[in-house]
VEXVO-623602 format. One line per 3 residues: number of its first residue (from 1); their letters; for each residue x, y, z of N, C-alpha, C. Coordinates in pm, whole numbers, plus 50000, padded with zeros to 5 digits. Example, Ala and Ser with C-alpha at 12.3 -4.5 7.8 and 13.67 -1.06 7.14 Angstrom:
BEGIN
1 = as = 51319:49431:50780:51230:49550:50780:51320:49670:50780 | 51285:49775:50708:51367:49894:50714:51290:50003:50787
This chain:
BEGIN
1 = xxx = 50085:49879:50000:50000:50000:50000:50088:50125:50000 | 50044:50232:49909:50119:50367:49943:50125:50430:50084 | 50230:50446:50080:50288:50477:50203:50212:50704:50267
4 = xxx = 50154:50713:50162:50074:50861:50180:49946:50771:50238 | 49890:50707:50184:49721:50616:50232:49723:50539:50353 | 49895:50472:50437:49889:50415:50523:49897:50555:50647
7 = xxx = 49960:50647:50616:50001:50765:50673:49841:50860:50683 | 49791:50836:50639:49624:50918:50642:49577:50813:50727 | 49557:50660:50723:49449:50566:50826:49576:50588:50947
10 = xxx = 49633:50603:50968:49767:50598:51110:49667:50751:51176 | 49657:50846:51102:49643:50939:51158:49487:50944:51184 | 49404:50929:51105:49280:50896:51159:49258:50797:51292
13 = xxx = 49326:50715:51321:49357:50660:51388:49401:50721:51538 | 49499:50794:51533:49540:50861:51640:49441:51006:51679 | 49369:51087:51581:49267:51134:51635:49131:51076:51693
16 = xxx = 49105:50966:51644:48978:50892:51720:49054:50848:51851 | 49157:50797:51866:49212:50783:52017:49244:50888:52102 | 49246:51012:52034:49258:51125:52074:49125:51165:52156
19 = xxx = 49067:51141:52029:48893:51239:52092:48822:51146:52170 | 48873:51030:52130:48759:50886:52237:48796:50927:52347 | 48940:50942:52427:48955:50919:52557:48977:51015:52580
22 = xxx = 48922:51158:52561:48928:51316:52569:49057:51347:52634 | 49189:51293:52595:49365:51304:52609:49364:51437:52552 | 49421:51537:52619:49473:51675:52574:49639:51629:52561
25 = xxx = 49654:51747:52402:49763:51707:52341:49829:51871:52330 | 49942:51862:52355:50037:52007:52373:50048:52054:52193 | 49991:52161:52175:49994:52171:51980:50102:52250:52017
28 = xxx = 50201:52211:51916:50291:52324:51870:50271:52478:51829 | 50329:52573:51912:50292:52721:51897:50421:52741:51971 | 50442:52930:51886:50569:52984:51930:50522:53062:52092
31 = xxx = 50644:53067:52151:50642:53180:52256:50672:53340:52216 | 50578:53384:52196:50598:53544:52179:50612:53655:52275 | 50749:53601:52369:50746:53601:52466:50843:53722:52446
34 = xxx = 50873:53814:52443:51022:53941:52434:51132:53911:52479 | 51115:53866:52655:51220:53840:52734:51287:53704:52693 | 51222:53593:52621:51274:53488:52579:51263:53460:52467
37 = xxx = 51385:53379:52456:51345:53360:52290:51362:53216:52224 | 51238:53181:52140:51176:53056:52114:51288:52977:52062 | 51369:52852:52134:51412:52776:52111:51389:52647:52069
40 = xxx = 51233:52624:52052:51209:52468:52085:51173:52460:51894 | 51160:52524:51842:51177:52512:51659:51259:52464:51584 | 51413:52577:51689:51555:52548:51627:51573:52390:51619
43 = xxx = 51520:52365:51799:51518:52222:51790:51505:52134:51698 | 51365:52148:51633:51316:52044:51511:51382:52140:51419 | 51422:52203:51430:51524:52216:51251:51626:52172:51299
46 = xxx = 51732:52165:51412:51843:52066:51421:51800:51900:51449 | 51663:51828:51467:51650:51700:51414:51629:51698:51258 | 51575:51783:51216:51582:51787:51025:51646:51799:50982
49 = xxx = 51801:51883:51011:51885:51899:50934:52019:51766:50927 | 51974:51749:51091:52072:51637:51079:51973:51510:50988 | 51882:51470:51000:51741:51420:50851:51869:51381:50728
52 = xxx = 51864:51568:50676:51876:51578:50568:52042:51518:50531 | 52111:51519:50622:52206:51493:50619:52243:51308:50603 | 52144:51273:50711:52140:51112:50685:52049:51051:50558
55 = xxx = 51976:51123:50507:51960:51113:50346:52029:51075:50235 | 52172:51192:50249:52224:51196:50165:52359:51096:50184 | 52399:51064:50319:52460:50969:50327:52409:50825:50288
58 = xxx = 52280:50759:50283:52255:50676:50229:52248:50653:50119 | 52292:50761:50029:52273:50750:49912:52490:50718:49840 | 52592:50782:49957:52670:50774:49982:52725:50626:49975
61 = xxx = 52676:50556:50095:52688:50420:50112:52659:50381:49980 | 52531:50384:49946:52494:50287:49839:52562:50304:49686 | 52590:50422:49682:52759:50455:49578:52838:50297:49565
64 = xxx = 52916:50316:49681:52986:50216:49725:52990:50020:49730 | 52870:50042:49802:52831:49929:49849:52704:49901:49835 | 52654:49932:49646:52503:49865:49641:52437:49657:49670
67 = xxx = 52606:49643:49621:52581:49509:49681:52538:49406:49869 | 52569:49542:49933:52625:49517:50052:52467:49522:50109 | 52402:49437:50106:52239:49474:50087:52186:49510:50274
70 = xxx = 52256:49410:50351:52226:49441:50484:52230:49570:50542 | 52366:49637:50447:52391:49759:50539:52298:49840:50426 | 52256:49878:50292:52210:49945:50225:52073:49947:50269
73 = xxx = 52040:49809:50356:51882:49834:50365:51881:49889:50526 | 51939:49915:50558:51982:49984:50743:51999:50170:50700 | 52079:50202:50623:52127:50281:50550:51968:50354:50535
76 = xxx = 51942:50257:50462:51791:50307:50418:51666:50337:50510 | 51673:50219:50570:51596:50288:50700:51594:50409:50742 | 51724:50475:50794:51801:50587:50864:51709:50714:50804
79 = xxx = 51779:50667:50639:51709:50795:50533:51530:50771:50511 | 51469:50697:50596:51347:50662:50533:51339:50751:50657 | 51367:50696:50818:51277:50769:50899:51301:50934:50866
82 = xxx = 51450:50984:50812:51472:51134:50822:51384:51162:50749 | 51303:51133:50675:51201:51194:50572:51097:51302:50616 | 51091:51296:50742:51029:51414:50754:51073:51555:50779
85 = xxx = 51227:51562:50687:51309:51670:50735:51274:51810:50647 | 51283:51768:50524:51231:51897:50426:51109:51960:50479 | 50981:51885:50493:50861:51934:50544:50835:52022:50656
88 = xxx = 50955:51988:50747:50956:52049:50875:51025:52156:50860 | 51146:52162:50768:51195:52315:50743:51139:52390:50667 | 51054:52351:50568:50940:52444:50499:50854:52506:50653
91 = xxx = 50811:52397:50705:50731:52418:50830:50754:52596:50932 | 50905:52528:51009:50936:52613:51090:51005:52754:51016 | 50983:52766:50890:51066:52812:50788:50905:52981:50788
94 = xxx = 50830:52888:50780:50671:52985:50791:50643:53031:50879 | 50724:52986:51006:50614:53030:51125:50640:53165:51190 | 50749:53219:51146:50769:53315:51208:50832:53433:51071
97 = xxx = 50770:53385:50958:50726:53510:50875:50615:53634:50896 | 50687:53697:50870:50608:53843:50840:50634:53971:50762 | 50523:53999:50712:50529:54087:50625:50573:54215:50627
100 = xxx = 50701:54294:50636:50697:54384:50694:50814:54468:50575 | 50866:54611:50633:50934:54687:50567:51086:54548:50600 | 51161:54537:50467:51270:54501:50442:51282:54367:50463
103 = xxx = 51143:54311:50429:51103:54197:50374:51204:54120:50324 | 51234:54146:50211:51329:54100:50113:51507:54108:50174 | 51501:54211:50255:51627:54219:50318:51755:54078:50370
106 = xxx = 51720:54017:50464:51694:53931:50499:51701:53816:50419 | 51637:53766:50343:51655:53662:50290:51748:53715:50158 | 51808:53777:50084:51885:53824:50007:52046:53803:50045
109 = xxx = 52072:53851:50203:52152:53836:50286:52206:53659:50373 | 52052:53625:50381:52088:53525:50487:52071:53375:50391 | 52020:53420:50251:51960:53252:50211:52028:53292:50064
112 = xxx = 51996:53387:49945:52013:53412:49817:52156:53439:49803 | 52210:53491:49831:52369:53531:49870:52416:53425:49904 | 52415:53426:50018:52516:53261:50044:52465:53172:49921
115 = xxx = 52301:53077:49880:52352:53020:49800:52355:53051:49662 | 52361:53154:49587:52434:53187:49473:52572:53170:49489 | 52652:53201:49622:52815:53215:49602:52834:53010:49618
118 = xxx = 52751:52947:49693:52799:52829:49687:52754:52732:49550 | 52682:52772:49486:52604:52731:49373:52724:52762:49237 | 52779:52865:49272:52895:52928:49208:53008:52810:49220
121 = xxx = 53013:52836:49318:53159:52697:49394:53146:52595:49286 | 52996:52558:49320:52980:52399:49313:52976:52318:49183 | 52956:52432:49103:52952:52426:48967:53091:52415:48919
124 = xxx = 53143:52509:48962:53293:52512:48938:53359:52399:48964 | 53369:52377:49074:53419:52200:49139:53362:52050:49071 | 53225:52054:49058:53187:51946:49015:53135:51941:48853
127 = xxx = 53169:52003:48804:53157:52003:48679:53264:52063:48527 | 53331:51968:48450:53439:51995:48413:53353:52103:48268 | 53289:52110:48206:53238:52170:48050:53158:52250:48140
130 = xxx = 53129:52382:48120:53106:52508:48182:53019:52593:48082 | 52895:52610:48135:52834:52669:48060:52718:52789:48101 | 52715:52868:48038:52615:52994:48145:52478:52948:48122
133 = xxx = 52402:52892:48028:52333:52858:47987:52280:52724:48130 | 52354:52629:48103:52390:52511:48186:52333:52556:48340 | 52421:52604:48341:52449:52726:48509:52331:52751:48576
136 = xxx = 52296:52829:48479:52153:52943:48501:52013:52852:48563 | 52019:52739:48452:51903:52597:48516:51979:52568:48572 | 52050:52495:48605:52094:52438:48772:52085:52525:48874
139 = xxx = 52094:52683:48836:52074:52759:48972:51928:52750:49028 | 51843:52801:48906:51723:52819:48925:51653:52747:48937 | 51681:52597:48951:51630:52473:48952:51633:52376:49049
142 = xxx = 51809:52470:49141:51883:52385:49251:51928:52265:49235 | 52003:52236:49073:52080:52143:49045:52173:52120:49060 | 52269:52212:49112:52427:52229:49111:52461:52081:49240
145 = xxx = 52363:52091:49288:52391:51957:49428:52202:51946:49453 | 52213:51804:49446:52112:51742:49448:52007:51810:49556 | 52060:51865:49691:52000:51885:49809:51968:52065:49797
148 = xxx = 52001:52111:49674:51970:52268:49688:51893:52308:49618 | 51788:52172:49578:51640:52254:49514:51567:52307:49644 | 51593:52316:49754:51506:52341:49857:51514:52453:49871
151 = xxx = 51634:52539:49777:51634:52716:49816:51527:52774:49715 | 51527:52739:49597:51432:52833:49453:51289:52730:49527 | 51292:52647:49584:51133:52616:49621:51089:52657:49753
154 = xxx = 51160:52702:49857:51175:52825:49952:51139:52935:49920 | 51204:52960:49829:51191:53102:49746:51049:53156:49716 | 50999:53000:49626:50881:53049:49607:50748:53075:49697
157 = xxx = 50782:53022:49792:50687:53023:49939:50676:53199:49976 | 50820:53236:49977:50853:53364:50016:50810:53433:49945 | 50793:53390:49767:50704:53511:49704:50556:53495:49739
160 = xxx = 50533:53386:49750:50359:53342:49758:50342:53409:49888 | 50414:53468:49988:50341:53496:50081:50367:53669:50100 | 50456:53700:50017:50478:53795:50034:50367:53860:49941
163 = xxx = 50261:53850:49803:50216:53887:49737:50046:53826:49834 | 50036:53719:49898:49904:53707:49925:49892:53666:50083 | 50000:53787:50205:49997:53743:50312:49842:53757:50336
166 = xxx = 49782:53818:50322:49666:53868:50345:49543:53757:50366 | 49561:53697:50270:49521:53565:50273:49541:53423:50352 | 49642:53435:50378:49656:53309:50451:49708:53337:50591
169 = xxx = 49688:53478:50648:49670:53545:50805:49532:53551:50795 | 49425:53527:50690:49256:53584:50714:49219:53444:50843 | 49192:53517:50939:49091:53450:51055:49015:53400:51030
172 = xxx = 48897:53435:50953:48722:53381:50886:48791:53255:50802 | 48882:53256:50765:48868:53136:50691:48994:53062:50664 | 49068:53080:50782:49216:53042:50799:49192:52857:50766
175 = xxx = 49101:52808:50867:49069:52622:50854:49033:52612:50720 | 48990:52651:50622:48952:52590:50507:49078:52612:50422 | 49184:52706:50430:49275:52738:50348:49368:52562:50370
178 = xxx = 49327:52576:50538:49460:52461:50556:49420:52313:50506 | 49257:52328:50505:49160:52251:50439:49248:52178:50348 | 49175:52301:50230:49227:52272:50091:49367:52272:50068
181 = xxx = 49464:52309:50151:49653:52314:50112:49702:52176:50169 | 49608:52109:50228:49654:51952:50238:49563:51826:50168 | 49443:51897:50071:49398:51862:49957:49511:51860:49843
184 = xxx = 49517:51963:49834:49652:51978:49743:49747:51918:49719 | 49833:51921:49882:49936:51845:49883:49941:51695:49875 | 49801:51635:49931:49763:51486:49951:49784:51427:49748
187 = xxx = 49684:51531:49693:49661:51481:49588:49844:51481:49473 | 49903:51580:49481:50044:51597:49449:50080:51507:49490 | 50116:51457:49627:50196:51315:49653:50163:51227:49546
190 = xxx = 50031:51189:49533:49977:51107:49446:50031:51074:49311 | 50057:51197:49268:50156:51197:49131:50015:51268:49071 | 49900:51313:49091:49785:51350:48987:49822:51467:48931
193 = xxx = 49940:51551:48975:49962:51665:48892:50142:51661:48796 | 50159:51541:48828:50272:51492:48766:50297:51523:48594 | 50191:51513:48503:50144:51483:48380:50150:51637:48349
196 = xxx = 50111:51730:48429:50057:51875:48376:50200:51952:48469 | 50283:51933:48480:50369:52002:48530:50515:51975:48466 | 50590:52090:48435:50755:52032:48316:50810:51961:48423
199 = xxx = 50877:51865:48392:50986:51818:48413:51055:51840:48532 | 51150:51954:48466:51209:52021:48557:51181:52070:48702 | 51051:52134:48701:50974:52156:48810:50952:52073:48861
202 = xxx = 50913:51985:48851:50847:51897:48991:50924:51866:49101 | 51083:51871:49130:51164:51875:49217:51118:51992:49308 | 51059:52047:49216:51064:52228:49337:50948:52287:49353
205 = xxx = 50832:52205:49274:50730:52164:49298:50654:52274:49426 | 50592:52374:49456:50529:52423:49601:50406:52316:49613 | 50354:52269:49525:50261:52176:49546:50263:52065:49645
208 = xxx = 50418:52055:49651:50466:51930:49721:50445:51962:49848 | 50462:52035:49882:50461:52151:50033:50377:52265:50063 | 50307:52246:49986:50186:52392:50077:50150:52365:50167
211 = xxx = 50101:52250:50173:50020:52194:50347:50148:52253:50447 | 50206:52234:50499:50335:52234:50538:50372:52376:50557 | 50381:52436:50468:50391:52607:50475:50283:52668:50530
214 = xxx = 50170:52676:50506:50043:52694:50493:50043:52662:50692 | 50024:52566:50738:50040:52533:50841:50138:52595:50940 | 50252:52593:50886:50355:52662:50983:50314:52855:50993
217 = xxx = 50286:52900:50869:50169:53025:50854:50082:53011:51018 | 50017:52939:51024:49886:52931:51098:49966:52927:51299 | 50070:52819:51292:50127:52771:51423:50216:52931:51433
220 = xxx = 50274:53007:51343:50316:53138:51426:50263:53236:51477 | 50103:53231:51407:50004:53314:51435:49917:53267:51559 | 49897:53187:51572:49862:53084:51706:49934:53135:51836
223 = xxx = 49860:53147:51944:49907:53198:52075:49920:53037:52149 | 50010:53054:52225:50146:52959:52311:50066:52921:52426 | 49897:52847:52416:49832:52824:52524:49870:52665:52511
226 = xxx = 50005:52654:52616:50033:52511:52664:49925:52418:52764 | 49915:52340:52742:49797:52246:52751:49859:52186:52911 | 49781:52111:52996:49804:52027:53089:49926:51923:53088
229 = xxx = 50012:51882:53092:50123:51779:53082:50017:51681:53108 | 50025:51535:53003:49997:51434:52980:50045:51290:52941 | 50083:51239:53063:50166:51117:53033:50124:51041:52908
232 = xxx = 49984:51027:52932:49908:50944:52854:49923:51009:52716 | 49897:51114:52643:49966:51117:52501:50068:51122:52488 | 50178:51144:52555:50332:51086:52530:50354:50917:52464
235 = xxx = 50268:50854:52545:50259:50685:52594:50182:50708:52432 | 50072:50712:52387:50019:50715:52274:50093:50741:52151 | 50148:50890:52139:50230:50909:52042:50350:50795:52013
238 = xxx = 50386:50799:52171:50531:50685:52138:50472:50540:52049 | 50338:50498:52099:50297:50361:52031:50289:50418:51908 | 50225:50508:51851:50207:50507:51698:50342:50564:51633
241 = xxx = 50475:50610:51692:50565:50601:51676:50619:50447:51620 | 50564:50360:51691:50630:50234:51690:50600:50138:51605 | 50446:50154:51568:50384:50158:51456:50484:50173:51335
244 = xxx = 50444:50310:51350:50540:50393:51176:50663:50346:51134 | 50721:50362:51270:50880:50254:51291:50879:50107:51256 | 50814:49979:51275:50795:49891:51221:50788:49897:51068
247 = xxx = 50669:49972:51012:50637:50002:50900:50722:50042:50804 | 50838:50132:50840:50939:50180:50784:51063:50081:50758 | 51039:49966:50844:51100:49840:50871:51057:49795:50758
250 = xxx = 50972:49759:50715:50915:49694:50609:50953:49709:50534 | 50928:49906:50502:50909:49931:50324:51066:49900:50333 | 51155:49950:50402:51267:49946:50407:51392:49804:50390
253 = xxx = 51348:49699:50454:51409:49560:50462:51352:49511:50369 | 51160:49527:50329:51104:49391:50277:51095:49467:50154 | 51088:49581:50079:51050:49624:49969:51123:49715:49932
256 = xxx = 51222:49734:50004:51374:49837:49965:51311:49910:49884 | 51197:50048:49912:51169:50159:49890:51175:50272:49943 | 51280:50396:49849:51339:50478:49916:51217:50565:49885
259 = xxx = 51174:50614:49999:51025:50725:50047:51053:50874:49976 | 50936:50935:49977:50986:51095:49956:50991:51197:50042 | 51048:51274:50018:51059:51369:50074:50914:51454:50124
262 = xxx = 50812:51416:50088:50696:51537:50116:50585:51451:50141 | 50589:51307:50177:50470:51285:50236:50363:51372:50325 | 50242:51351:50363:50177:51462:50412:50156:51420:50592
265 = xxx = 50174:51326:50619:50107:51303:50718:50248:51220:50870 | 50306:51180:50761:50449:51149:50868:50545:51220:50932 | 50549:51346:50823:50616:51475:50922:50565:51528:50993
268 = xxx = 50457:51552:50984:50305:51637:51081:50300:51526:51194 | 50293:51427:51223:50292:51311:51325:50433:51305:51375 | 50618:51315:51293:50703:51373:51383:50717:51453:51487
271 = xxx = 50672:51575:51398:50653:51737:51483:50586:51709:51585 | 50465:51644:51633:50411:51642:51720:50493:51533:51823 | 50494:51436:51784:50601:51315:51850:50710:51423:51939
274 = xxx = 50839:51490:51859:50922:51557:51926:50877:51669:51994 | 50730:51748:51970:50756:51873:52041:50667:51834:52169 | 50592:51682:52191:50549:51666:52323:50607:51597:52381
277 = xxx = 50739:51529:52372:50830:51473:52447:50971:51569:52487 | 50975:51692:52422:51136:51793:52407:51120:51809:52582 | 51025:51810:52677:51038:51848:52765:51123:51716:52839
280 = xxx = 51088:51602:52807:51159:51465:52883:51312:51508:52832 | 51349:51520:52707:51491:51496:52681:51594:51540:52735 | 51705:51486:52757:51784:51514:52807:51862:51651:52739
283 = xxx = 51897:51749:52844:51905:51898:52832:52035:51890:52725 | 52148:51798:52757:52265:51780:52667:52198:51805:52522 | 52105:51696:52508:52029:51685:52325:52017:51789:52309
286 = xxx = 51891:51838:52401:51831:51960:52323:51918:52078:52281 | 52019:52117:52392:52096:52170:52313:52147:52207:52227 | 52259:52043:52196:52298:51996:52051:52210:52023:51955
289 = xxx = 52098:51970:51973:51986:52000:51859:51954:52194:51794 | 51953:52196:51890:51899:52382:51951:52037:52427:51849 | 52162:52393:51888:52302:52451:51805:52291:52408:51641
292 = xxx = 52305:52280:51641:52245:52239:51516:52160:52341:51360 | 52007:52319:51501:51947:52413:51415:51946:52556:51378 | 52034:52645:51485:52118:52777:51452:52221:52751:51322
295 = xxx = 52282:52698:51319:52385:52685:51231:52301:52630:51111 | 52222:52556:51082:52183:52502:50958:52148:52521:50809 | 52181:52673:50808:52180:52723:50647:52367:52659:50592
298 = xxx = 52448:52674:50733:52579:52693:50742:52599:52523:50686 | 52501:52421:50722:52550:52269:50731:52473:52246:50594 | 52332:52343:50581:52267:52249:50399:52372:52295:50324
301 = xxx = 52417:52430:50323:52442:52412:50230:52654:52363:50160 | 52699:52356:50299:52833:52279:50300:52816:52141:50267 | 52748:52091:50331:52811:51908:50370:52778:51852:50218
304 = xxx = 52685:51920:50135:52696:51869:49945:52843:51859:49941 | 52915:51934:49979:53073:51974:49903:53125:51827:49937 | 53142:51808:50112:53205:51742:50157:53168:51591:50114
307 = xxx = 53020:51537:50102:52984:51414:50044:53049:51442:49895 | 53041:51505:49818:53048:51504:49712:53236:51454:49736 | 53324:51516:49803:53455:51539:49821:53455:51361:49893
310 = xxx = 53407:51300:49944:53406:51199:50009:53370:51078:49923 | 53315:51102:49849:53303:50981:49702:53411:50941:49630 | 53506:50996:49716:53667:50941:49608:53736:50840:49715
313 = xxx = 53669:50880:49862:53661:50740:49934:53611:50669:50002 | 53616:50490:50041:53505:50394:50045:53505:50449:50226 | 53345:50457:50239:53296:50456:50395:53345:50388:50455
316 = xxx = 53379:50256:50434:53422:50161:50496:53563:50138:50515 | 53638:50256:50507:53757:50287:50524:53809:50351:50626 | 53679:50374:50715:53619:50502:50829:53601:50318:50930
319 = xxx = 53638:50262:50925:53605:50184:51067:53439:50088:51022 | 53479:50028:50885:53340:49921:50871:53230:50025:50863 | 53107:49939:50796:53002:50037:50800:52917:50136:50919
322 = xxx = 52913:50075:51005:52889:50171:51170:53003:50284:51173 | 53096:50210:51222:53159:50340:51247:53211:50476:51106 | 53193:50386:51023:53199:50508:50925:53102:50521:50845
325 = xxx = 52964:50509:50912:52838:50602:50916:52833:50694:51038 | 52877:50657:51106:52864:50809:51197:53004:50857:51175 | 53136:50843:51160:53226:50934:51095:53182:51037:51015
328 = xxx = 53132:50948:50917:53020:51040:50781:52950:51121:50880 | 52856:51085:50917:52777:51217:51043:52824:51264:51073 | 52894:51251:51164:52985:51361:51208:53053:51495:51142
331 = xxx = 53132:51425:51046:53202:51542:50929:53118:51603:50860 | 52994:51597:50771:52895:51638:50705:52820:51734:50818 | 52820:51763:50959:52776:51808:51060:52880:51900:51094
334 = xxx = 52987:51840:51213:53059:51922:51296:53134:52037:51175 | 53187:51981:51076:53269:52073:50947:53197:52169:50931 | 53064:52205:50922:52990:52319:50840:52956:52353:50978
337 = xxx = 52941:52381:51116:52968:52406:51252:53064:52499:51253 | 53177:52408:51213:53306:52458:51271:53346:52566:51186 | 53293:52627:51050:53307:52663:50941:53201:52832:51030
340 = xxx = 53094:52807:51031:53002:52868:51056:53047:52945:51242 | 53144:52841:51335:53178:52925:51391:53303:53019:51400 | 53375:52985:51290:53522:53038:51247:53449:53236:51176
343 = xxx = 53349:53182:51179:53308:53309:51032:53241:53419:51146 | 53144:53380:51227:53079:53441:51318:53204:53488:51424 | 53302:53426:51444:53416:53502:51570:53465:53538:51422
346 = xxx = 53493:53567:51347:53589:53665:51242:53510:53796:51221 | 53335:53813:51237:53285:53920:51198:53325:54007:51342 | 53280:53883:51479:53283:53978:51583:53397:54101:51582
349 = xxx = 53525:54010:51577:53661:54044:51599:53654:54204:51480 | 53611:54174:51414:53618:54272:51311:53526:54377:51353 | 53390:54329:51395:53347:54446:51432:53349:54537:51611
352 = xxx = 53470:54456:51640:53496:54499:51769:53647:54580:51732 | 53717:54559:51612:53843:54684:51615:53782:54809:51573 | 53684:54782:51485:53593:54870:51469:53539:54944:51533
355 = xx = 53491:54875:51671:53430:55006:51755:53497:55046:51836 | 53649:54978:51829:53783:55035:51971:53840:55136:51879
């Protein structure tokens, strides 16, 4: 069965157990708080980014070692559960947009800039026949590295909301927008708009992700009324956790199918999983996670270089497949960290001779 149709009865599922045994569930919403400032997002963008990262290492391994079927289908797992990583950074990517003077500022600086200059790099490095033509679609397409269609389909979120915030902040009819943007997205998974869309596009696709945007829209606008602490939906979520987890066992061991990126209903069932348990975890994680997801424009868009730079040698040269799958983690992680904190103490320093 498609793995979007098992992901819709899972979730029907967990709302009738929801509403049968009237269990209050903590919804995700920001703190718009002045004196503090909302950390528990960064969080799920440092479990997504590290996601995105174990994605692309499975695809790494299997370079190598497509024969090596035990570890390719483990491999796969890894990258099946990260799947709900793109969705969630579209997600937390919305929630704390707004429409305001120097709009455009901001993302020109913090997302278009950086990746035009690495898109620049990458072209240069990984490609020997050079062409402007060539160039121009891989930029605008996010071809230059497999993992950077997520900026021009970012992009387009940022124009869609910047031309119709109006619309998807309207109160009277905020539930039907989110209605129909996971109509949308349900039916796109499907492939039904596959046929009427080029080629090219469908990687970058907003179709793939409106629910998702659309939603994270709604959770920044949403006021931070934390619910009762409830063992009992922790205990719940974790079972249908375990569920999904089996399941992923399956497609993964018994039908070695690598999932997509934009299912509708498994990232939305993550998000909730991690943001009603972040209070149990141990403070070390959240942290890590919390740092993670600060740094993470700094890690998408490096660790392409470094996998790409790492295909000239076998994983298993790193200490067998375990230990050089988390080697691989590690470097594809701590490197674009360590990169990102070399750059941030070089501005300080600079802008502290500056003000002596």
């Amino acid at each position: 069965m498609e793995w979007e149709l098992l992901g819709i009865i899972l979730a029907g599922m967990v709302v009738i157990t929801f509403y049968c045994f009237k269990i209050p569930l903590d919804w995700p919403a920001p703190n718009h708080s002045k004196e503090k400032r909302e950390t528990r997002f960064d969080i799920l963008r440092g479990f997504a980014m590290t996601g995105i990262v174990m994605i692309h290492i499975h695809s790494y391994f299997q370079f190598f070692h497509p024969a090596d079927s035990f570890t390719i289908q483990n491999t796969l797992l890894l990258s099946n559960l990260a799947r709900f990583s793109v969705p969630i950074f579209i997600l937390t990517s919305a929630i704390f947009l707004r429409k305001k003077n120097g709009y455009w500022n901001s993302k020109i600086k913090h997302l278009i800039l950086p990746y035009t200059i690495f898109s620049i790099l990458g072209y240069w490095i990984k490609y020997k026949d050079y062409s402007v033509f060539e160039f121009l679609e891989f930029y605008f397409f996010g071809k230059v590295f497999t993992p950077f269609y997520f900026v021009p389909l970012l992009l387009q979120f940022y124009l869609l909301y910047y031309l119709i915030s109006s619309v998807f902040t309207k109160e009277t009819y905020k539930y039907w927008i989110l209605l129909l943007s996971f109509i949308i997205n349900t039916v796109s998974n499907l492939g039904f708009f596959d046929d009427y869309l080029p080629k090219n596009y469908q990687s970058i696709s907003i179709l793939n992700y409106i629910f998702f945007f659309v939603l994270g829209i709604q959770i920044g606008n949403s006021k931070d009324t934390k619910t009762l602490h409830s063992n009992h939906s922790q205990y719940i979520l974790s079972a249908f956790f375990s569920v999904f987890f089996v399941l992923l066992i399956v497609f993964s061991h018994l039908y070695v199918v690598d999932l997509k990126n934009h299912h509708t209903i498994y990232p939305i069932f993550i998000m909730f999983f991690l943001w009603n348990h972040l209070d149990q975890m141990n403070t070390s994680i959240t942290k890590l996670f919390n740092f993670i997801g600060n740094q993470s424009i700094f890690i998408f868009l490096l660790h392409p270089f470094i996998i790409h730079f790492m295909h000239s040698v076998d994983p298993y040269t790193f200490g067998g497949p375990i230990f050089g799958y988390l080697f691989t983690l590690l470097l594809n992680v701590g490197i674009p960290i360590f990169v990102a904190i070399t750059i941030q103490k070089g501005k300080f320093l600079y802008q502290s001779r500056h003000l002596t």
